[in-house]
C-alpha positions as CSV (number, residue, x, y, z in Angstrom):
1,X,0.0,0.0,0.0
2,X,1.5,3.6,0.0
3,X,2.4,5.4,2.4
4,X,3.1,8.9,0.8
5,X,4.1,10.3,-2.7
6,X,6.9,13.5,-2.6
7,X,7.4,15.6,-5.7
8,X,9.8,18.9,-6.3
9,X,9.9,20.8,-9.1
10,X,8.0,19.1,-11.3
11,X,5.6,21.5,-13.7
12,X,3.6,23.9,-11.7
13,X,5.2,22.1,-8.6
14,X,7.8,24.3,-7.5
15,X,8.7,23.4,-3.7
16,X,8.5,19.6,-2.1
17,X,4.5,18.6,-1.9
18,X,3.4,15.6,0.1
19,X,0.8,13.4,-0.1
20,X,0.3,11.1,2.7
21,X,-2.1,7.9,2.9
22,X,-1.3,7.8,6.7
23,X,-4.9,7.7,8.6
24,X,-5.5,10.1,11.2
25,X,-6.6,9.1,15.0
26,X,-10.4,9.8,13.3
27,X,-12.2,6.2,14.3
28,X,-14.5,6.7,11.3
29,X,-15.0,4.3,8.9
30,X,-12.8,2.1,10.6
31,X,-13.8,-1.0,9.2
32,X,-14.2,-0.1,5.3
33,X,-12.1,3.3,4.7
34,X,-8.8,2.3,6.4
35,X,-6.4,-0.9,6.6
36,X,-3.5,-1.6,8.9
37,X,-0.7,-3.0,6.8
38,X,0.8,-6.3,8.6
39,X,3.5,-5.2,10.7
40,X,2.8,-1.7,10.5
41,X,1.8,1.0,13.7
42,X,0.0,3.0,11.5
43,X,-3.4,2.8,9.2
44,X,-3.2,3.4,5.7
45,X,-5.9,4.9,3.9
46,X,-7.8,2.8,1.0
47,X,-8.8,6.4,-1.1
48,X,-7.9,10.3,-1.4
49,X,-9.3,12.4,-3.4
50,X,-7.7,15.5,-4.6
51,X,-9.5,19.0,-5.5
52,X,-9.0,22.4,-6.9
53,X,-9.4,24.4,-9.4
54,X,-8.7,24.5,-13.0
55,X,-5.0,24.8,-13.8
56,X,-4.0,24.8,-9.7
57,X,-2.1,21.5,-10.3
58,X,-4.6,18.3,-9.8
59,X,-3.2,16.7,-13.1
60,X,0.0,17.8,-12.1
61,X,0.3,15.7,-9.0
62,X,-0.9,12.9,-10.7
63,X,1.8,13.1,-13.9
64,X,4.8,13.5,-11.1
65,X,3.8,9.6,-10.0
66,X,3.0,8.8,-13.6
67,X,6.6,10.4,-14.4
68,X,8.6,8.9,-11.8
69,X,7.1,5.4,-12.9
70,X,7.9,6.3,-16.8
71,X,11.4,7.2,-16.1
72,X,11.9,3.6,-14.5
73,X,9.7,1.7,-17.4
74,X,9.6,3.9,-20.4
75,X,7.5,2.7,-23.3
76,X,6.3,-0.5,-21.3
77,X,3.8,1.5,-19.6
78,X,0.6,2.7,-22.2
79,X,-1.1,3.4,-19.6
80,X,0.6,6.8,-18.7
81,X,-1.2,10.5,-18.5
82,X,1.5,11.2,-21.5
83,X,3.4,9.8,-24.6
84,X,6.8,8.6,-24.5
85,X,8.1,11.4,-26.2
86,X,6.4,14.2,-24.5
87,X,9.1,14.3,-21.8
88,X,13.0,13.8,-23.0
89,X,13.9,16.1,-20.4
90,X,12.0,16.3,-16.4
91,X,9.7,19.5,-17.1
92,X,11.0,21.9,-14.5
93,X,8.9,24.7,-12.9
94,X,9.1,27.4,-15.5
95,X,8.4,30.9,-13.1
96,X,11.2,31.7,-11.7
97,X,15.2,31.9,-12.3
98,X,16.1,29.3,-9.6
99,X,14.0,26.0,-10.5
100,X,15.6,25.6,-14.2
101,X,18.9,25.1,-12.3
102,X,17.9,22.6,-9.8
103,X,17.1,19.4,-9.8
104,X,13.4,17.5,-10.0
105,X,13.2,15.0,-7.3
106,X,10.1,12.1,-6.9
107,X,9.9,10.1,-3.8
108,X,7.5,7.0,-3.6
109,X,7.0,5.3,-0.1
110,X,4.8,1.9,0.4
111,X,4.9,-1.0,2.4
112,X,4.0,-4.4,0.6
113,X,4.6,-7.6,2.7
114,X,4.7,-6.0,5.9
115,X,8.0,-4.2,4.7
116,X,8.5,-0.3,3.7
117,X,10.3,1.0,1.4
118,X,11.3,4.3,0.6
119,X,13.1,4.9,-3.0
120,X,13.4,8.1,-4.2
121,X,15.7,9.8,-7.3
122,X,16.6,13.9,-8.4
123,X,16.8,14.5,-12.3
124,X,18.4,17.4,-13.7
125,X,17.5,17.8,-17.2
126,X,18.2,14.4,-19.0
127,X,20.6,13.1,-15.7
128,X,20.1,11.6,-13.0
129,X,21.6,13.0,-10.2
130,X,21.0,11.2,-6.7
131,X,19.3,7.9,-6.4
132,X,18.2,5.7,-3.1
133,X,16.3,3.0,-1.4
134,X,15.8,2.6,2.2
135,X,14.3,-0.4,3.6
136,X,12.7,-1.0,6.9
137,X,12.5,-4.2,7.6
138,X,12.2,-2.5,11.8
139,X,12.2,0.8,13.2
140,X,15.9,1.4,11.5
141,X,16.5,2.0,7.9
142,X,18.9,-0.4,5.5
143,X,20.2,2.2,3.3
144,X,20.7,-0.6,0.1
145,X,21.9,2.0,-1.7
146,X,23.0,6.0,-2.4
147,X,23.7,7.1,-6.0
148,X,25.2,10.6,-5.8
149,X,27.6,12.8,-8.4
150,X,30.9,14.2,-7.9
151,X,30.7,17.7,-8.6
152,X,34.4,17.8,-10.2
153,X,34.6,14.6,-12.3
154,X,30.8,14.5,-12.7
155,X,30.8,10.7,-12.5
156,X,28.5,8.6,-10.3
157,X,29.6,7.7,-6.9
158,X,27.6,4.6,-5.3
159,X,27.4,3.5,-1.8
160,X,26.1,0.2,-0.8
161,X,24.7,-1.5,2.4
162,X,26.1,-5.1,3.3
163,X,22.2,-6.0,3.3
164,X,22.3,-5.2,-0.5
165,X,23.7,-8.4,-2.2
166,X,24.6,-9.3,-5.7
167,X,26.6,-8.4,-8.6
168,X,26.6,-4.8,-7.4
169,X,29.4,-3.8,-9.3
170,X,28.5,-5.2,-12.9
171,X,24.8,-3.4,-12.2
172,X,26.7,0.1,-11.4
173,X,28.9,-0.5,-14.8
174,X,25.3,-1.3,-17.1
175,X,23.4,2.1,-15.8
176,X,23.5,5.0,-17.6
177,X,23.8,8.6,-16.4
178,X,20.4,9.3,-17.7
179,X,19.0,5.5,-16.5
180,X,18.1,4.6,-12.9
181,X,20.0,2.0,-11.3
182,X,17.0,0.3,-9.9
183,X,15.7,-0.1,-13.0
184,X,19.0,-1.3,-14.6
185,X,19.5,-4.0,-12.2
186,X,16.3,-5.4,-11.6
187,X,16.3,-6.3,-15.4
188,X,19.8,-7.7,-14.9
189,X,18.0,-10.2,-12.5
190,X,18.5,-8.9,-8.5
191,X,16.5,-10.6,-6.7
192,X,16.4,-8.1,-3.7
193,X,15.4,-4.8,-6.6
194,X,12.6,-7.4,-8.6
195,X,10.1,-6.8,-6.2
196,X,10.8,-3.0,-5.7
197,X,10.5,-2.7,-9.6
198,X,7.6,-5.2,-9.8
199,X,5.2,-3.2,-7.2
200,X,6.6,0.3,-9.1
201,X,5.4,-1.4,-12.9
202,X,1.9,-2.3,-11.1
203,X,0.8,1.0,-10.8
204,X,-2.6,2.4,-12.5
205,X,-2.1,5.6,-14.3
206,X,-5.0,6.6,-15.8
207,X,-7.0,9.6,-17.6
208,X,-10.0,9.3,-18.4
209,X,-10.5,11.9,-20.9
210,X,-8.1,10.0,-23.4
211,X,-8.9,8.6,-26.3
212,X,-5.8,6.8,-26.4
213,X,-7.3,4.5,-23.0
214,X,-7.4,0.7,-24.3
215,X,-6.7,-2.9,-23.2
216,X,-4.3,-5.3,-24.3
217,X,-5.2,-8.2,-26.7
218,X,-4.3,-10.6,-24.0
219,X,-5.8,-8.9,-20.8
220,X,-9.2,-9.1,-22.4
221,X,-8.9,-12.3,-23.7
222,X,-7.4,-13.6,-20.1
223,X,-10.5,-12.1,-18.9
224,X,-13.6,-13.5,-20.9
225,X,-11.6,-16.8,-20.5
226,X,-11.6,-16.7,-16.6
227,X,-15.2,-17.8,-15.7
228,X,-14.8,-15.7,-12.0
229,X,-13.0,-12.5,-14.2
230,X,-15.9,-12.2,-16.4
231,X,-18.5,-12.9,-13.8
232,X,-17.1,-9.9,-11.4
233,X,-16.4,-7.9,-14.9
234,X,-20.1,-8.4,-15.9
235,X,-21.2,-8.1,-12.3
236,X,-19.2,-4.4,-12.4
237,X,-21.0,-3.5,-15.9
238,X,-24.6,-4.3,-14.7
239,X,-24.3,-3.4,-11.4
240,X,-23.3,0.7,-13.2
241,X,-26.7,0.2,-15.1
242,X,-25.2,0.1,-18.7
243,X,-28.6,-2.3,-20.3
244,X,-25.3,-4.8,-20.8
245,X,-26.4,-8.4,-19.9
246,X,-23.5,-10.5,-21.4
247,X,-20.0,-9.3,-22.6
248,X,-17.6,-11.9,-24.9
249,X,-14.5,-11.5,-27.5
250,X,-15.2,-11.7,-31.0
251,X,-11.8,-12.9,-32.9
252,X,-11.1,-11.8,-36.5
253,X,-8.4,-12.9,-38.7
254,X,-7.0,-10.3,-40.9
255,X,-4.1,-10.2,-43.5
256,X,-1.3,-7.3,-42.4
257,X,1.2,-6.5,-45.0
258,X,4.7,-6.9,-44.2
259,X,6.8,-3.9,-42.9
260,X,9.7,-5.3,-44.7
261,X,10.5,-3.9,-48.4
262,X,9.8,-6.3,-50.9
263,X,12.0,-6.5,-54.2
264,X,11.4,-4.5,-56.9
265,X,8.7,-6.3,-59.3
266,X,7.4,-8.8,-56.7
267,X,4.1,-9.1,-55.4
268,X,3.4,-7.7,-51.2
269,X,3.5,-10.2,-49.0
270,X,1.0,-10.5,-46.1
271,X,0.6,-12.1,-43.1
272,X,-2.6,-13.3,-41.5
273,X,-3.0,-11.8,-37.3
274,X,-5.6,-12.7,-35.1
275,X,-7.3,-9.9,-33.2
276,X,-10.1,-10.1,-30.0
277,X,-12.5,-7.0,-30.0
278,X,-15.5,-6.7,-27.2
279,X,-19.2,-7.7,-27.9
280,X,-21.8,-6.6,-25.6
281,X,-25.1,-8.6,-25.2
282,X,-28.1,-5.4,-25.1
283,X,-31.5,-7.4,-23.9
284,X,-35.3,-5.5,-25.0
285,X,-38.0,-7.9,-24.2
286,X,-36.9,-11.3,-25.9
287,X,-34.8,-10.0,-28.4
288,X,-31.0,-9.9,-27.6
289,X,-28.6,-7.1,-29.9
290,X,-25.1,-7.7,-30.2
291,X,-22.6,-4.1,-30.2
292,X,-19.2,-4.2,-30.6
293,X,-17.2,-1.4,-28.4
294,X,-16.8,1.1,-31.1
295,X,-21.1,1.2,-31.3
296,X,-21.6,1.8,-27.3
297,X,-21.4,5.5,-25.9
298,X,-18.0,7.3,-25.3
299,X,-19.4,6.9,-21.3
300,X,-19.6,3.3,-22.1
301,X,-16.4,2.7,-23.6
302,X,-14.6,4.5,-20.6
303,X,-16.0,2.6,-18.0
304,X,-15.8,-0.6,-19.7
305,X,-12.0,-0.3,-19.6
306,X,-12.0,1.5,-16.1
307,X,-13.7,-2.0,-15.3
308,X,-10.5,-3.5,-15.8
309,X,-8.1,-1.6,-13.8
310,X,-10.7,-1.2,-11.3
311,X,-11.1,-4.9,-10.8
312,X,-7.5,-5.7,-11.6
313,X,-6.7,-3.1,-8.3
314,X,-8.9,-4.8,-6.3
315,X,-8.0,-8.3,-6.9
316,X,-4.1,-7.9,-6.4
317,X,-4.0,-4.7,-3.9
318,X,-2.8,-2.3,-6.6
319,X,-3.1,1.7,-6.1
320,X,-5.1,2.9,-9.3
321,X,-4.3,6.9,-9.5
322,X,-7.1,8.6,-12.1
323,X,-7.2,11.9,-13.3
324,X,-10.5,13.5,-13.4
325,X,-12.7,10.8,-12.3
326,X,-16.1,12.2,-12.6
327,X,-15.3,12.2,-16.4
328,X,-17.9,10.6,-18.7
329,X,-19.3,9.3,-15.5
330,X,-22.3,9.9,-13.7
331,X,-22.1,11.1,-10.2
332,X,-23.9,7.9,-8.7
333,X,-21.2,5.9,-10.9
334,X,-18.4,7.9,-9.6
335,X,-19.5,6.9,-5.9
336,X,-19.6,3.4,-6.8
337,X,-15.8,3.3,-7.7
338,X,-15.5,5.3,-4.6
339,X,-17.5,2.2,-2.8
340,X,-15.7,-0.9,-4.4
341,X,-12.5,0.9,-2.6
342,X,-13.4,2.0,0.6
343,X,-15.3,-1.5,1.5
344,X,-14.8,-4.2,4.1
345,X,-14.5,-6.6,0.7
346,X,-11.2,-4.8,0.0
347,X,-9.2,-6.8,1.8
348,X,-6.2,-6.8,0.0
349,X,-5.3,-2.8,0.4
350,X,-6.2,-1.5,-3.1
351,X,-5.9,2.4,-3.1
352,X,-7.4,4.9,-5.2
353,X,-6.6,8.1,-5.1
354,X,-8.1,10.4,-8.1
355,X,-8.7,14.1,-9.0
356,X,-12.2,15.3,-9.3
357,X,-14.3,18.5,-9.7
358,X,-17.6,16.9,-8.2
359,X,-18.3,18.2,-5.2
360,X,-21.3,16.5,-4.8
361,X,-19.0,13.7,-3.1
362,X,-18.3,16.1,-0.3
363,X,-21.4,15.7,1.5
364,X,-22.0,11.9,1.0
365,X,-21.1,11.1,4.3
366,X,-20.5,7.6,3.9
367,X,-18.0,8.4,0.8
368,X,-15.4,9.8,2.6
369,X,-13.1,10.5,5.8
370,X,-11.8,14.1,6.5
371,X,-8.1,12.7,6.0
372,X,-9.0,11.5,2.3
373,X,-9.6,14.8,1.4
374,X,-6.9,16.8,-0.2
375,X,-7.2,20.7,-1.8
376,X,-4.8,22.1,-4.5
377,X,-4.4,25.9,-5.2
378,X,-1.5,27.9,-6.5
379,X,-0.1,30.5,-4.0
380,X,0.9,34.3,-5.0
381,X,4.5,32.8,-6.8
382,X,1.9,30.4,-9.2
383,X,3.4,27.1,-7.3
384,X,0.7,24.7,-6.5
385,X,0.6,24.1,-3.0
386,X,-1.4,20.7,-1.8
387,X,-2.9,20.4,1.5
388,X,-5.4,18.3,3.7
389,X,-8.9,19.2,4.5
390,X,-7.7,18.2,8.2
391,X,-6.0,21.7,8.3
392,X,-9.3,23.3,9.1
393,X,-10.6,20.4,11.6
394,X,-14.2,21.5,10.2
395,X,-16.8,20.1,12.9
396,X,-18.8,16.9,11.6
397,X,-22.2,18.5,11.2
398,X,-20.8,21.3,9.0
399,X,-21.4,20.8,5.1
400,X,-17.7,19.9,3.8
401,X,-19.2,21.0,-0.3
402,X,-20.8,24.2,1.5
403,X,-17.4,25.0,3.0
404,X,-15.3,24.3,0.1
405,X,-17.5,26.1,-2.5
406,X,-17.8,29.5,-0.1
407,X,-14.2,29.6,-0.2
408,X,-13.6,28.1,3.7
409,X,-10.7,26.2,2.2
410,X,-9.0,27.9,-0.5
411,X,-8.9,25.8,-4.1
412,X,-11.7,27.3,-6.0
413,X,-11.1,29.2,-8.8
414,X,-12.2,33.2,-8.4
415,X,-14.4,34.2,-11.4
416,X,-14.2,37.9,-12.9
417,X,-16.6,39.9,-14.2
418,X,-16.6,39.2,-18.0
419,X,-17.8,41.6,-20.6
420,X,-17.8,40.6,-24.1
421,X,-16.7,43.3,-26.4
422,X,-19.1,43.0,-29.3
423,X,-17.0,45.7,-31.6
424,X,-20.4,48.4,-32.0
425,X,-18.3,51.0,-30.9
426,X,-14.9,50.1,-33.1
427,X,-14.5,51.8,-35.8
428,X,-14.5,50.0,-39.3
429,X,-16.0,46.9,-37.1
């Protein structure tokens, strides 16, 4: 589960934000909204959510984690808030002199079979400048290892813990300045950085206003295939009132020409591929209508693949992070995703943590905990600037959404007066 997420000067980030899953002392929800990690003295929190206005730095937050996991996976990650090529270089905060010159930093803390770690790394421009991992397998850090650069010779310095083993120094010689060693040696088969890396890859990264969202050929075929996957997928699609009563895979065979240049005069060359496409079951009376996924709504579509992540969270205690979750989706939808989380049934420690304009959520009292509640705004330098509803210790009978939309807690956007300039009065208009 995680702990917390840090970020530095990342975008409209300028100075280190925080945030923390770590429960409060607040007994609500007890059984359903919070978990206690095995081996842990604190409770983690099973959802946040994350509001503020336009442009004060929601998406932001969210693209740090998805950027700190594409810098350690790169182009094995679709899922991300961003192509592969949208970032060669960490994108610094641009407002003042300072930031350009220093370095980005992303630290990721979680505890995963009753163990915590706490691996962090800087970037300056396409360079990686410090790198760590702590592990606590008790109250006192292992530092495994420290990845700093000399300021004269400008070349990596590493320092390793005696609990670290393995070929250490063959690991140091593969990474590049602009790769992370965690990264590099986990693929070069430590055992001891695997499971670091492995927990890292299984994060959910999503937005749902992409077009670009979409499964894998061999996730939705695993699924249909799995009589208890499909059942809890098709359970999840009727239960969000969709009029879908069956869902399979309809598999084409099509011929793909060859990418390889033929010679000159001879006839292309094609190959046949097999492809697996969704088709939903629609029931009116006695008649049953079949709709592929291209045919359903673009509210349809999104949830079908938010299905998958959702349920693929849940099942394996993932932490599914979604940008703008209300998106596409009705608010009574919204909550349910909310619900599937913040349940007795989620046993496992699945975490979402989303940003979201509806504050219709706010007052739902069996939605959230104060501590899950988290405001962005961007202070008087344009540096968004996160913070907990906790701040305020509003009293339980006050109305959070009346609060937050009056202003009580900052993050709302503040709306001039507007006149539209119509040109009557321009001459030659």
């Amino acid at each position: 589960m995680l702990v917390e997420f840090r970020v530095t000067n990342f975008k409209s980030i300028r100075d280190t934000q925080v945030l923390s899953m770590v429960a409060s002392k607040d007994a609500a929800f007890e059984d359903t909204h919070v978990l206690k990690p095995d081996g842990a003295s604190f409770r983690l929190l099973k959802s946040a959510a994350v509001y503020g206005p336009n442009a004060g730095g929601k998406s932001n937050l969210l693209q740090a984690l998805a950027f700190a996991q594409w810098s350690l996976f790169s182009r094995r990650t679709p899922r991300l808030l961003f192509s592969d090529d949208e970032y060669e270089k960490c994108p610094f905060f641009k407002l003042d002199m300072t930031s350009r010159d220093n370095p980005s930093e992303f630290e990721v803390s979680y505890v995963d079979n009753g163990i915590r770690y706490q691996y962090g790394f800087s970037i300056l421009g396409d360079r990686v400048v410090e790198e760590w991992l702590l592990v606590y397998k008790s109250d006192k850090p292992q530092e495994w290892f420290h990845r700093t650069v000399d300021e004269k010779t400008h070349e990596d310095i590493y320092k390793f813990s005696s609990h670290f083993k393995g070929q250490k120094e063959t690991w140091k010689k593969s990474t590049r300045k602009g790769a992370l060693f965690l990264s590099v040696a986990a693929e070069l088969n430590s055992k001891q950085l695997q499971p670091v890396y492995q927990w890292l890859l299984a994060l959910y990264v999503l937005d749902l206003n992409l077009n670009s969202l979409s499964l894998s050929q061999g996730i939705l075929d695993s699924y249909i295939k799995s009589e208890r996957d499909k059942k809890n997928l098709l359970n999840f699609l009727i239960a969000a009132d969709l009029g879908i009563t069956d869902v399979d895979v309809k598999t084409e065979i099509k011929k793909i020409r060859r990418s390889t240049a033929n010679k000159e005069g001879a006839s292309p060359e094609f190959v046949e591929r097999e492809y697996k496409r969704p088709v939903f079951t629609h029931q009116h009376g006695e008649i049953n209508e079949y709709f592929e996924l291209e045919e359903e709504s673009g509210g349809t579509k999104r949830l079908f693949i938010l299905a998958f992540y959702v349920l693929e969270a849940l099942k394996h205690g993932r932490i599914l992070v979604i940008d703008e979750l209300e998106s596409s989706l009705h608010p009574a939808l919204a909550r349910f995703v909310i619900g599937l989380f913040n349940s007795d049934e989620n046993k496992k420690g699945a975490q979402l943590i989303f940003s979201t304009h509806n504050t219709g959520l706010l007052d739902i009292k069996e939605t959230f905990r104060r501590d899950q509640i988290w405001f962005v705004e961007k202070n008087s330098s344009q540096a968004t600037v996160l913070y907990p509803l906790t701040d305020f210790s509003p009293r339980k009978e006050f109305s959070i959404e009346s609060g937050y939309l009056t202003g009580r807690y900052g993050a709302i956007p503040f709306v001039t007066e507007f006149i539209l300039d119509s040109g009557e009065n321009n001459d030659g208009a």
